[in-house]
N, C-alpha and C positions, 0 to 999 in steps of 0.2 A: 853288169854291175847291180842292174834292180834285181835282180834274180839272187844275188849273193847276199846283198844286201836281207831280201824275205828272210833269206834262210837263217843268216845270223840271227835278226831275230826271233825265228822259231825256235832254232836255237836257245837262244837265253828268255825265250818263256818257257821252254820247256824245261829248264837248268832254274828257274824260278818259281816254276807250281812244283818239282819234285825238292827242292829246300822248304818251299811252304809245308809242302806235306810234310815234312821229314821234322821241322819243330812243331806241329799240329800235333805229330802223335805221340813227342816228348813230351808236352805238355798235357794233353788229355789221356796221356798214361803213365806218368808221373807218380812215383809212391807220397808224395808228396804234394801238400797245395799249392797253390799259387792262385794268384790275385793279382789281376790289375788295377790299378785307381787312378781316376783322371776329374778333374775338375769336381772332387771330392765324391763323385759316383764309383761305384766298382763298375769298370766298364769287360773282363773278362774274369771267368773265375772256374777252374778247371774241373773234373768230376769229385778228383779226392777232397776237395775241401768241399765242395757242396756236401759227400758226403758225412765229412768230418762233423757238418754243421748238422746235416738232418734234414735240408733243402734242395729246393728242385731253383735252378738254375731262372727261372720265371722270380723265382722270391726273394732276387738279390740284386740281378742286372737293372742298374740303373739306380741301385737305392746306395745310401750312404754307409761307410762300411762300421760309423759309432754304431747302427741300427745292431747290430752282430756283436758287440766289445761291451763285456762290463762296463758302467759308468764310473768304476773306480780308476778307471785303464783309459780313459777316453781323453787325455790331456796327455799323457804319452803320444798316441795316436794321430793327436791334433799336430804334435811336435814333429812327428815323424813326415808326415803327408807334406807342412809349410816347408819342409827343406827345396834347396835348390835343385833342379835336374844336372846341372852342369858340371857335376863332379867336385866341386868344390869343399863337399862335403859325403866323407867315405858312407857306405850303406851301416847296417846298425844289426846289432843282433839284441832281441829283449823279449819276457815273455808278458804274453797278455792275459786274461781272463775273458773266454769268449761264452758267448749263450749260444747253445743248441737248441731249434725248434722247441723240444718239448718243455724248456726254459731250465734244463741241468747246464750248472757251470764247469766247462772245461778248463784246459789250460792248451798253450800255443807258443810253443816258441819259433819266434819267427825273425828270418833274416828277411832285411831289407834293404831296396836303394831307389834313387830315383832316376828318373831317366828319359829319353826324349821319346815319346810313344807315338807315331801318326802326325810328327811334325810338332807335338805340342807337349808341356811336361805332364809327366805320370809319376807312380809311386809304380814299382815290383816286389811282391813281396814271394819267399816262400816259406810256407806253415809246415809245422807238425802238433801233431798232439799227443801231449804230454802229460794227460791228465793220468793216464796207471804210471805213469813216475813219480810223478807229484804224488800221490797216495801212498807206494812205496816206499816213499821217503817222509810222507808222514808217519807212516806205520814202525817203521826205524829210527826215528826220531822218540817214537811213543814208547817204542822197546827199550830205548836208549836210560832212556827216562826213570820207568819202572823198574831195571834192573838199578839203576842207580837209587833209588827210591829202598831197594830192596837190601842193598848192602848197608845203608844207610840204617834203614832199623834194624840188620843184625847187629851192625858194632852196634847200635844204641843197646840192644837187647844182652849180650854179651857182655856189656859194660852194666848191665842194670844186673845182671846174674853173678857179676864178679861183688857187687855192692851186697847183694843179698847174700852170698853165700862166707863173707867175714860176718856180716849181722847174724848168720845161723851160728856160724863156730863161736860168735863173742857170747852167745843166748846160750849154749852147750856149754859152754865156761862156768858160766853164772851160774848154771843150772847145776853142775857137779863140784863148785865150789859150795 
């Protein structure tokens, strides 16, 4: 019976480091970021988004994750974190304004929830970055703009050539009256 017993358990420690392994390398190979946060520290934070950020994994574990978030964005964020883990309250999708090391501002849109981490609650989020969308959709917004801008002064122009040119033929009139 102690003999069956070992083996069970090796059993399911071995059925246990090969699930660990197996969400280890979902997550540190992830197209995608992810973040964890816990008593308002980020306690794991995966390759993609360290590199999304511009940071080496030393630059962030343990610090608070406003340190990363524009301050316009940082009450969002506060909002987000204070939720309960217990489900009571569904995760969230929204985008942020985050700063990269070299202090350029991205964008991020991130799903999130919260949830019970290590026996105690956490925040999970996962990032992307969205900042070449956000640009192309400035850039399309901009186009959007200046063609309308453009038609805009042709009927004006059109309409000022239709006014000039009775004024030429009334001036012709006059002129061979």
């Amino acid at each position: 019976e102690l003999r069956d017993a070992v083996e069970k358990h090796k059993e399911t420690s071995r059925k246990l480091r090969a699930g660990e392994a197996t969400y280890r390398a979902l997550a540190e190979r992830s197209v995608v970021g992810i973040v964890i946060v816990q008593d308002k520290k980020i306690t794991y934070i995966n390759p993609r988004l360290l590199n999304i950020f511009g940071l080496d994994a030393r630059d962030v574990t343990g610090k608070s994750p406003l340190e990363f978030i524009h301050t316009g964005d940082h009450e969002m964020l506060r909002e987000f974190l204070q939720r309960p883990p217990d489900g009571t309250v569904e995760g969230g999708r929204f985008v942020l304004r985050g700063i990269r090391r070299d202090g350029k501002i991205i964008y991020l849109e991130t799903y999130g929830g919260n949830l019970m981490y290590l026996g105690r609650p956490a925040s999970l989020a996962t990032i992307v970055d969205i900042t070449s969308r956000k640009t192309a959709e400035a850039r399309l917004m901009d186009s959007k703009e200046l063609e309308a801008i453009g038609r805009l002064t042709g009927g004006i122009a059109h309409d000022f050539n239709n006014l000039l040119s009775i004024i030429v033929g009334n001036i012709q009139m006059v002129k061979e009256d």
